[in-house]
DSSP file (Angstrom, degrees, kcal/mol; ACC not computed):
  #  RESIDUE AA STRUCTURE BP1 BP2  ACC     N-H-->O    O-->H-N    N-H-->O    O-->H-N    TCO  KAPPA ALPHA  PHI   PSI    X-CA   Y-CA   Z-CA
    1    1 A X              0   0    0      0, 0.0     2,-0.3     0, 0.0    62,-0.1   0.000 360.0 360.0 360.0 152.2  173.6   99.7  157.2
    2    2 A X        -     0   0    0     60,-0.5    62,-0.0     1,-0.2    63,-0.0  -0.846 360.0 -85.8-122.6 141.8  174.3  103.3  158.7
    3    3 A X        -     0   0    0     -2,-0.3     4,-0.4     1,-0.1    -1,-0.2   0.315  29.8-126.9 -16.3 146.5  171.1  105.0  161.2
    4    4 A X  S    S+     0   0    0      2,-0.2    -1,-0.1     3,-0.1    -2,-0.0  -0.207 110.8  73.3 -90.8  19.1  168.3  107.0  158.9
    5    5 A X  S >  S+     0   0    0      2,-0.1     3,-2.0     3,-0.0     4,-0.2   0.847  82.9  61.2-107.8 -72.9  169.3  109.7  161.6
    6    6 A X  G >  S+     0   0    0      1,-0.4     3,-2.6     2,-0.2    -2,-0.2   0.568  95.1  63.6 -39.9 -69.4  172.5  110.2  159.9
    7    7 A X  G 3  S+     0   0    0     -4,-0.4    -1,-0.4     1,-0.3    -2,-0.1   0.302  90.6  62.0   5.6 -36.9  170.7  111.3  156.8
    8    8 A X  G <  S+     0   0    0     -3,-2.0     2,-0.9     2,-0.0    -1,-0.3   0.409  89.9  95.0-104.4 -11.0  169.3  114.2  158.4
    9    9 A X    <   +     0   0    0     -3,-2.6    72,-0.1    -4,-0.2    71,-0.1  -0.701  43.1 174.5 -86.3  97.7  173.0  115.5  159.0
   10   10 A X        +     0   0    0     -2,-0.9    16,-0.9    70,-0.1     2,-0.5   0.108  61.3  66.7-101.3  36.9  174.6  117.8  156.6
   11   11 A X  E     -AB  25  80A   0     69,-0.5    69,-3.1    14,-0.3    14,-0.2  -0.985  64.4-166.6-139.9 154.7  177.7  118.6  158.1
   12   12 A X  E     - B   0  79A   0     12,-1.3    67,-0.2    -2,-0.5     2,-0.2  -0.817  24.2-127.3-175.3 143.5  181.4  115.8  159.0
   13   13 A X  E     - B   0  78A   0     65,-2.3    65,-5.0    -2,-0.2     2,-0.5  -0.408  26.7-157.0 -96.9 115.3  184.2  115.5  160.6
   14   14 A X  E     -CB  22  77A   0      8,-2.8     8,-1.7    -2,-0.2     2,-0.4  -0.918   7.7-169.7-113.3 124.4  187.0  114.6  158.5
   15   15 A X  E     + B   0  76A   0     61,-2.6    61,-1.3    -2,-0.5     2,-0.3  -0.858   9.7 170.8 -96.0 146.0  189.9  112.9  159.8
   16   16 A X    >   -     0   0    0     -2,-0.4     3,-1.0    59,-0.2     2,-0.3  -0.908  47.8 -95.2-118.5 154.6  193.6  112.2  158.1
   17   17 A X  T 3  S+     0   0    0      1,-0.3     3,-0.1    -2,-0.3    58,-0.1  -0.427 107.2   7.8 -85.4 143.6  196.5  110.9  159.8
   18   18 A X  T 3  S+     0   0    0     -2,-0.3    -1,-0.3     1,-0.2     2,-0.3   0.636 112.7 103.9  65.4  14.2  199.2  114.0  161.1
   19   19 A X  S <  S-     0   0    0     -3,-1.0     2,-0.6     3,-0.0    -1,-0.2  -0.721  79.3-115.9 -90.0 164.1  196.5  116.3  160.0
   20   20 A X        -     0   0    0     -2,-0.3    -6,-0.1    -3,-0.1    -3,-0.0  -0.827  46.1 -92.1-110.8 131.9  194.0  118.3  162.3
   21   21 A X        -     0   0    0     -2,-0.6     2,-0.2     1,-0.1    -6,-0.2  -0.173  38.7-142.1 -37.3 117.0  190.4  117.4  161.9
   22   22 A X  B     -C   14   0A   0     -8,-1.7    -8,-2.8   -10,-0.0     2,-0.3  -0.572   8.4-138.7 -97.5 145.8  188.3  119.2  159.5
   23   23 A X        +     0   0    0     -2,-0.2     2,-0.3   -10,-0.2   -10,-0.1  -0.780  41.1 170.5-105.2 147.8  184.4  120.5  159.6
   24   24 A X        -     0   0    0     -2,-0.3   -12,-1.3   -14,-0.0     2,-0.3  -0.842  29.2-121.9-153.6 164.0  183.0  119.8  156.0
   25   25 A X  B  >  -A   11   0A   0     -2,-0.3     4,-2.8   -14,-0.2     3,-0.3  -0.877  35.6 -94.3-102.2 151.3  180.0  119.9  154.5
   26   26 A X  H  > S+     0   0    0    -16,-0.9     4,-1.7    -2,-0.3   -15,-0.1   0.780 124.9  32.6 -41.3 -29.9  178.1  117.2  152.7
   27   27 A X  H  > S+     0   0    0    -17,-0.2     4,-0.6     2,-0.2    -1,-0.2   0.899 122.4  48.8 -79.4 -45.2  179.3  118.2  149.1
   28   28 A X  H >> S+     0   0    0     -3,-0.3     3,-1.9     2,-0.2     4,-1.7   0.967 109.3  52.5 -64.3 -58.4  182.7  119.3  150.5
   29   29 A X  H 3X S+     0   0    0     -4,-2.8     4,-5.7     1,-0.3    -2,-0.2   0.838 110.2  53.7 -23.5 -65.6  182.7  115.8  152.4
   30   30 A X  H 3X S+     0   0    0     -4,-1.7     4,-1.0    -5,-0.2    -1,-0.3   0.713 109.2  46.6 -51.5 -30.7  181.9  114.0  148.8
   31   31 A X  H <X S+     0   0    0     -3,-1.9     4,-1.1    -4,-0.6    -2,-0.2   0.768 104.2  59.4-104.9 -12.0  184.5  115.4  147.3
   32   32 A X  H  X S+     0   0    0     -4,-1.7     4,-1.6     2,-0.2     3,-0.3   0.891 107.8  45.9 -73.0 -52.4  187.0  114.8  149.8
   33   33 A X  H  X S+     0   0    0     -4,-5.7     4,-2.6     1,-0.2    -1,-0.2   0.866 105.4  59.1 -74.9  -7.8  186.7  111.6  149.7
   34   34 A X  H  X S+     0   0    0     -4,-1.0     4,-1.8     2,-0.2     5,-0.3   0.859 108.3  48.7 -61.0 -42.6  186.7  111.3  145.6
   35   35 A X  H  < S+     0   0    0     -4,-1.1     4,-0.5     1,-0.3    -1,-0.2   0.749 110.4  55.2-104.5  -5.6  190.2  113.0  145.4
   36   36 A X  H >< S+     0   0    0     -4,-1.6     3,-1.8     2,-0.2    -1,-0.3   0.977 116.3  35.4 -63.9 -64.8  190.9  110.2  148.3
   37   37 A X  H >< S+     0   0    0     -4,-2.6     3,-1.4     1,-0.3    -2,-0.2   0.705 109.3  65.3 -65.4 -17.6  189.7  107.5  145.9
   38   38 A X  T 3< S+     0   0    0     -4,-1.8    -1,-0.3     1,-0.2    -3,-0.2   0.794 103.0  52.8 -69.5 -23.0  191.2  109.3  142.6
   39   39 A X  T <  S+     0   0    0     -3,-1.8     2,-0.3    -4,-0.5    -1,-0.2   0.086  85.4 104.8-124.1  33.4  194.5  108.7  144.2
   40   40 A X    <   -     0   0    0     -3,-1.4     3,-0.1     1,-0.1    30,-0.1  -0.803  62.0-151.7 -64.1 126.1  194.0  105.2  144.7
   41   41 A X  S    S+     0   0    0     -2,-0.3     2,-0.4     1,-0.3    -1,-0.1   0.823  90.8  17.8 -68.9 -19.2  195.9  102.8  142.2
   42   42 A X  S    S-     0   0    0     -3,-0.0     2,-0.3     0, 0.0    -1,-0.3  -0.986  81.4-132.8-156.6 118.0  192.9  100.0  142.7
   43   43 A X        -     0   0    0     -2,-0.4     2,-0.1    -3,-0.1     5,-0.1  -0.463  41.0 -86.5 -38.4 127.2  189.3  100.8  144.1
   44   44 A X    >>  -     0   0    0     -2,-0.3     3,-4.6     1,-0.1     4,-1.5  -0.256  39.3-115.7 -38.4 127.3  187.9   98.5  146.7
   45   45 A X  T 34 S+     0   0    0      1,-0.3     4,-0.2     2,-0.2    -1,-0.1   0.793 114.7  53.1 -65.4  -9.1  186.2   95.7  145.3
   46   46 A X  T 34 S+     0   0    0      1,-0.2    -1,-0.3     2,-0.1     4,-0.3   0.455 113.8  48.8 -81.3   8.6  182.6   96.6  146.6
   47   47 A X  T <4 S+     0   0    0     -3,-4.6    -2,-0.2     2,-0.1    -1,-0.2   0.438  89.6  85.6-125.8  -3.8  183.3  100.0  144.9
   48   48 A X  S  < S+     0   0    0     -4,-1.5    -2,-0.1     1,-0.2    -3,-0.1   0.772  82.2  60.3 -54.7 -33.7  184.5   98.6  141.4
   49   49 A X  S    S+     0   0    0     -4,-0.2    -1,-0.2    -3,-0.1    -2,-0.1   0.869  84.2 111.3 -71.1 -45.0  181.2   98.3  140.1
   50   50 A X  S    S-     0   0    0     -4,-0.3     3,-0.1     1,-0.1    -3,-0.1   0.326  71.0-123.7 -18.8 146.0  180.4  102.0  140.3
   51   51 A X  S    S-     0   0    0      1,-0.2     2,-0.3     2,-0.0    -1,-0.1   0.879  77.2 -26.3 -36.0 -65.5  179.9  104.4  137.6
   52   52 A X  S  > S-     0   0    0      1,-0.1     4,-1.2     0, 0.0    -1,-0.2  -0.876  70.4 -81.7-162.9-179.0  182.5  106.9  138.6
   53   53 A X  H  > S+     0   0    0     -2,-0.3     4,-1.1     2,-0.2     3,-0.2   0.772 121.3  52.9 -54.3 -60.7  184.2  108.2  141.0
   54   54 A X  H >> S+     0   0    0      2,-0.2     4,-1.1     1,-0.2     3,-0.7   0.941 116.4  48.7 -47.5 -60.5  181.8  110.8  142.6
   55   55 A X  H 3> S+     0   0    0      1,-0.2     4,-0.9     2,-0.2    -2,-0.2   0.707 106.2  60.9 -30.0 -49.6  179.1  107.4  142.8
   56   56 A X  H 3X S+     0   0    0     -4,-1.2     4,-2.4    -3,-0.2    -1,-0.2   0.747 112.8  30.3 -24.6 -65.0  181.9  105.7  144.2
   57   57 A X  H <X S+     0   0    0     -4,-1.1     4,-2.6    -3,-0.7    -2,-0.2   0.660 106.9  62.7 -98.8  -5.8  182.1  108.1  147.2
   58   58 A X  H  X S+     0   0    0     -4,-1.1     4,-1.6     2,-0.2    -1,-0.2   0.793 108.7  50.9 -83.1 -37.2  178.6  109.2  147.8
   59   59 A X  H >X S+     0   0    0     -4,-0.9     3,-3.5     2,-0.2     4,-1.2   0.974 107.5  54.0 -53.9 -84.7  178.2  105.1  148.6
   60   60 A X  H >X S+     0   0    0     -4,-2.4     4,-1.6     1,-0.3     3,-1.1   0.807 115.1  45.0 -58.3 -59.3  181.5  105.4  151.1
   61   61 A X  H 3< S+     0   0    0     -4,-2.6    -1,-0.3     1,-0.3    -2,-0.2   0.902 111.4  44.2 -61.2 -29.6  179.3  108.0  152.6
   62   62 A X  H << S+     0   0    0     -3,-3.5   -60,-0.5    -4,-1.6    -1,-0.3   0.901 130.9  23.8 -61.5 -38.6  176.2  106.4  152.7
   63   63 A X  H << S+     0   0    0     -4,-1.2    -2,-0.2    -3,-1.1    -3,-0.1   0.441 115.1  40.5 -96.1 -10.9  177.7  103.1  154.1
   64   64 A X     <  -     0   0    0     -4,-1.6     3,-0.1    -5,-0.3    12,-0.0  -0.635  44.5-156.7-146.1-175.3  180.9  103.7  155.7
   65   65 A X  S    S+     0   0    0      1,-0.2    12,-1.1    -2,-0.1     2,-0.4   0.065  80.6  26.8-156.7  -9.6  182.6  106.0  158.0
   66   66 A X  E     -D   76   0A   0     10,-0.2    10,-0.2    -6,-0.1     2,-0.2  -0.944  55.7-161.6-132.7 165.0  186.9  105.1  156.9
   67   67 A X  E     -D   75   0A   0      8,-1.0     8,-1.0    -2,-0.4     2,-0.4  -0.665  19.1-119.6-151.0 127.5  188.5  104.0  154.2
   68   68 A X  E     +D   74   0A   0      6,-0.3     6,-0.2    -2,-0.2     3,-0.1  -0.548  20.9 177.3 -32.4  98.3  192.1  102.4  153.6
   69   69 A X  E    S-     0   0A   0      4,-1.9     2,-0.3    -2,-0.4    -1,-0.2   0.920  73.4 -28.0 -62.0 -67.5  194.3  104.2  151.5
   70   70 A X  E >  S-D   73   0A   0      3,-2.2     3,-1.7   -30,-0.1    -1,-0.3  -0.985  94.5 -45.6-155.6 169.8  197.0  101.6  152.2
   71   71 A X  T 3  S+     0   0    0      1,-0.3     3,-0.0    -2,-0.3    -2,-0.0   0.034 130.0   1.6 -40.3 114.7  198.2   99.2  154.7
   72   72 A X  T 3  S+     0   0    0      1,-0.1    -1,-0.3    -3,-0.0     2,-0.2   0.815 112.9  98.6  64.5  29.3  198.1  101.2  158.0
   73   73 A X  E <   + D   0  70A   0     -3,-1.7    -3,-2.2     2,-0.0    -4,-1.9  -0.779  43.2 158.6-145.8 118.6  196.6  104.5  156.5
   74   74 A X  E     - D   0  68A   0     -2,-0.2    -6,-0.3    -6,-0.2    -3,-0.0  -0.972  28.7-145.0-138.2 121.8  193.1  105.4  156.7
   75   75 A X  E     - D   0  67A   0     -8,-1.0    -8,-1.0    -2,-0.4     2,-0.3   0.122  21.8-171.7 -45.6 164.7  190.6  108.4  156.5
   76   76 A X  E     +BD  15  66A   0    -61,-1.3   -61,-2.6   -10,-0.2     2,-0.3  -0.950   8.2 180.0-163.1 162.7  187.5  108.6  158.4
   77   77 A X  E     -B   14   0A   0    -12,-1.1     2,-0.4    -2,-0.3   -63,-0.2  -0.952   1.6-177.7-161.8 154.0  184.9  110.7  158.5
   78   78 A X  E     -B   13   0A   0    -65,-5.0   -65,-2.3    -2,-0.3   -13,-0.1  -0.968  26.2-106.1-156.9 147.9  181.5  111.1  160.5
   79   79 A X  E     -B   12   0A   0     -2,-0.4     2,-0.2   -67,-0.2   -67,-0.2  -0.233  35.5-174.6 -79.2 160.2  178.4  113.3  160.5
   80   80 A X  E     -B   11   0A   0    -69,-3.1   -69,-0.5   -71,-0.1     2,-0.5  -0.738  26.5-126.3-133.6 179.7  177.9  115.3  162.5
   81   81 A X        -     0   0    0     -2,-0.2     2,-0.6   -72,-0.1   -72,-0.1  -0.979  17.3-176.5-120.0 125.9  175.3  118.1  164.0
   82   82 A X        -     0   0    0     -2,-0.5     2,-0.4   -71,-0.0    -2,-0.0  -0.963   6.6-175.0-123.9 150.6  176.5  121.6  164.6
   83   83 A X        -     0   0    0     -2,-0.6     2,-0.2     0, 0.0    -2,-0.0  -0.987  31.5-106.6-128.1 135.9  173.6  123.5  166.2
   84   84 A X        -     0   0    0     -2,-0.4    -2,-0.0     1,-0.1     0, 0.0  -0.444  38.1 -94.8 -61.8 148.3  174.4  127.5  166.7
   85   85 A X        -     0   0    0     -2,-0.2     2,-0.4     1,-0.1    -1,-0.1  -0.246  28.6-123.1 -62.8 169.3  175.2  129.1  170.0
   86   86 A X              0   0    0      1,-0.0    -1,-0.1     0, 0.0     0, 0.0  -0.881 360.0 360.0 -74.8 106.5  172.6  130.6  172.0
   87   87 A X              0   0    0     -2,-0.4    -2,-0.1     0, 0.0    -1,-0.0   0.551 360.0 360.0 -85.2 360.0  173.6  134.3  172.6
C-alpha cells in the first residue's frame, strides 16, 4: 500500500526508457499512463476488472510506481514535491 504522504503530492516524475524524464502533473500523470495502457494488447490481470481505462490508471497511480509494457520495458513514475525558490 503506497504512504498517505504521497497523496498530498500533486506533481511526478515520469520516466521511459531512451527518453529524458518528465515533470507532470497529477492529471497529466493519469493520462500518461492511460495512453501507456491503451497501447497494451492485454491489461494486467489486477487491472482487468476495471471500468475503463482512466480507472485503470488512477489505481496504477494510487498503488504502484512502474508498469511493464513488455518483457524488459517499463515506465515508472513517482511523486514528487516541487517547492518554489526562495529569491
Amino acid at each position: 500500500m503506497s504512504n498517505p504522504i504521497i497523496r498530498d503530492c500533486d506533481n511526478y516524475l515520469v520516466m521511459e526508457p531512451c527518453k529524458n524524464e518528465q515533470f507532470l502533473t497529477e492529471e497529466e500523470t493519469i493520462q500518461w499512463i492511460e495512453q501507456w495502457l491503451k497501447k497494451m494488447t492485454r491489461l494486467p490481470e489486477d487491472l482487468q476488472t476495471e471500468v475503463s481505462t482512466r480507472s485503470a490508471a488512477e489505481r496504477l497511480l494510487d498503488t504502484s510506481c512502474d508498469l511493464e509494457i513488455k518483457p524488459g520495458f517499463k515506465v515508472e513514475w513517482f511523486a514528487i514535491r516541487l517547492t518554489p525558490e526562495n529569491s
